[in-house]
TIBADO-568617 format. One record per residue (C-alpha): x, y, z; residue in one letter. Coordinates in steps of 0.02 Angstrom, whole numbers, padded with zeros to 5 digits, always signed. Example, Ala and Ser with C-alpha at 12.3 -4.5 7.8 and 13.67 -1.06 7.14 Angstrom:
! residues 2
+00615-00225+00390a;+00684-00053+00357s;
This chain:
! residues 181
+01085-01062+01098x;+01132-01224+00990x;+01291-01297+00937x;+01258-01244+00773x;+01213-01074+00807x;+01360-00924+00773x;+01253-00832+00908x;+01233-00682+00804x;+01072-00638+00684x;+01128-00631+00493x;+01047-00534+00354x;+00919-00674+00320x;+00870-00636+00483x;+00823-00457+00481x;+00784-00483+00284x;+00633-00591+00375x;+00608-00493+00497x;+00594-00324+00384x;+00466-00425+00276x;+00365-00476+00398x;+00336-00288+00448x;+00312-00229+00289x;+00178-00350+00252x;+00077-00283+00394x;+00061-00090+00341x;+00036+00011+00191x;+00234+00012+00170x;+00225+00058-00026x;+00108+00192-00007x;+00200+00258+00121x;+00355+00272+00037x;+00270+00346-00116x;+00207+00494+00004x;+00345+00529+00078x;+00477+00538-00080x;+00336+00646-00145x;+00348+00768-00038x;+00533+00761-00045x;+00525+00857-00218x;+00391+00970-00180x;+00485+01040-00006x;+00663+01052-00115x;+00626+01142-00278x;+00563+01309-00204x;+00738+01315-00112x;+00863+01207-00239x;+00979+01327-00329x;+01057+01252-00490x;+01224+01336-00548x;+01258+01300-00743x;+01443+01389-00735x;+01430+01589-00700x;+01226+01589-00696x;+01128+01532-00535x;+00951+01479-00562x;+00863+01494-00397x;+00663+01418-00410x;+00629+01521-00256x;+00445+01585-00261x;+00336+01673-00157x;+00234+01506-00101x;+00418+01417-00026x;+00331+01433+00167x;+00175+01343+00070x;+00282+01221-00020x;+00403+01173+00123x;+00235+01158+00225x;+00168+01034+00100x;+00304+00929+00090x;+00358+00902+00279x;+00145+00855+00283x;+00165+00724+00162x;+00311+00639+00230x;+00234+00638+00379x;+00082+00576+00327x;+00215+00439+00236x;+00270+00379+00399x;+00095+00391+00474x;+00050+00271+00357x;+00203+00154+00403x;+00167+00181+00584x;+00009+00197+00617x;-00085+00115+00505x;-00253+00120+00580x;-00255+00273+00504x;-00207+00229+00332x;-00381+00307+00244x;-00360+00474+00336x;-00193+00485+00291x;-00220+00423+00097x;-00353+00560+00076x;-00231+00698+00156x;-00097+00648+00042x;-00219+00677-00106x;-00275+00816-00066x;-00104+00907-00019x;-00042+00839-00179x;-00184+00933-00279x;-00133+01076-00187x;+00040+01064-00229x;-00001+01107-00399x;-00050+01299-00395x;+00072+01327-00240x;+00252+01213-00279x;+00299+01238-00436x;+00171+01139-00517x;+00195+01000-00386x;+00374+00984-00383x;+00368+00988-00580x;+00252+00841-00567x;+00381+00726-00491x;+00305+00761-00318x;+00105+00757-00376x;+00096+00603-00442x;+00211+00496-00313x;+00085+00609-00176x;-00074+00547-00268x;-00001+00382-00283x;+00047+00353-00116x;-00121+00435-00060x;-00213+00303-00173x;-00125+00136-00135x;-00167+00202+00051x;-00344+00219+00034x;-00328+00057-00067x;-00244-00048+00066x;-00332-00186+00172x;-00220-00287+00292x;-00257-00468+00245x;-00310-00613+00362x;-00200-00696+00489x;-00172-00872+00433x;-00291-00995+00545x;-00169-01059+00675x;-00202-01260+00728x;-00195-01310+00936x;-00017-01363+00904x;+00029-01170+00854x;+00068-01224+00671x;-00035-01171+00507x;-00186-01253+00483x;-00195-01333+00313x;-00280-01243+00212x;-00452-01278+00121x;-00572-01219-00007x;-00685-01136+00045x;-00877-01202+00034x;-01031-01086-00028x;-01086-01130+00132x;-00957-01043+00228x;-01062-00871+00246x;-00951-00771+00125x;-01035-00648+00012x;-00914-00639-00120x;-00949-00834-00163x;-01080-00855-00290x;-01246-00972-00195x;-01281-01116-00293x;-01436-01111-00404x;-01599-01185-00335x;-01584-01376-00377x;-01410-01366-00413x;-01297-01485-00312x;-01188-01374-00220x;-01032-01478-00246x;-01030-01471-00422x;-00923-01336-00501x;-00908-01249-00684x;-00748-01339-00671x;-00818-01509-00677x;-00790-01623-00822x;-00976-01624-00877x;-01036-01528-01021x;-01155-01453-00938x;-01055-01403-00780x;-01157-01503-00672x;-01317-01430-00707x;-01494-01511-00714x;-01550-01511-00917x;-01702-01442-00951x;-01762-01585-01030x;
């Protein structure tokens, strides 16, 4: 412990900390699932009083509905937690949420559907990105532009008889092309 050091972690801290986690998971799609099924598990049960009348949304699906929604917010924390998994889960959430329709009042009155199919396609959508290349001292490596030369597909080659240094950016009219002439 330094001098300078109060010797207890601040909210920076486990701001940090919470970021750093939530960089390495689906953690929107996640928390899309799971408030969807939030709606679609409490509207078959809610009971809204509006003075002397009660208006009770209880329908012969509730089992179905309450079924649904403890799935998807399980399937929201799967993705959180396990996010090997995220694809498995994404497609489950999609699926439960198109069931929701016919079975939960319409999917939670449509609240509950589309944050389900939302979560369930930012899931299927998510790819955890690439550690950052780490240099013998333990630091970040500086990073560099990649060459077409580097094996990635997504780079265009260069043309045959092109010079492979030469960019559409450069300052030449041509963009560093051979002419034809």
């Amino acid at each position: 412990m330094s001098a300078e050091s109060t010797g207890s972690r601040g909210f920076t801290y486990w701001r940090l900390r919470f970021r750093a986690w939530r960089g390495t998971r689906p953690f929107w799609a996640g928390l899309f699932t799971l408030l969807g099924g939030l709606p679609i598990a409490y509207f078959p049960y809610a009971q809204l009083h509006l003075g002397n009348l009660t208006l009770a949304m209880s329908t012969t699906a509730g089992a179905g509905s309450l079924i649904i929604g403890v799935l998807l917010v399980t399937l929201g924390l799967t993705m959180w937690f396990h996010s090997i998994v995220r694809v498995f889960a994404g497609v489950a959430a999609i699926l439960l949420a198109l069931v929701s329709i016919p079975v939960s009042n319409i999917g939670g009155f449509l609240l509950g559907f589309l944050l389900a199919l939302l979560g369930g396609a930012l899931s299927i959508s998510w790819v955890p990105g690439r550690p950052p290349a780490r240099s013998a001292v333990g630091r970040e490596a500086p990073r560099r532009a990649p060459e077409p030369d580097d094996g990635d597909p997504f780079l265009p080659a260069p043309r045959e008889g092109e010079n492979p240094n030469v960019t559409d950016t450069t300052a030449h009219a041509n963009g560093g092309r051979k002419s034809a002439g």
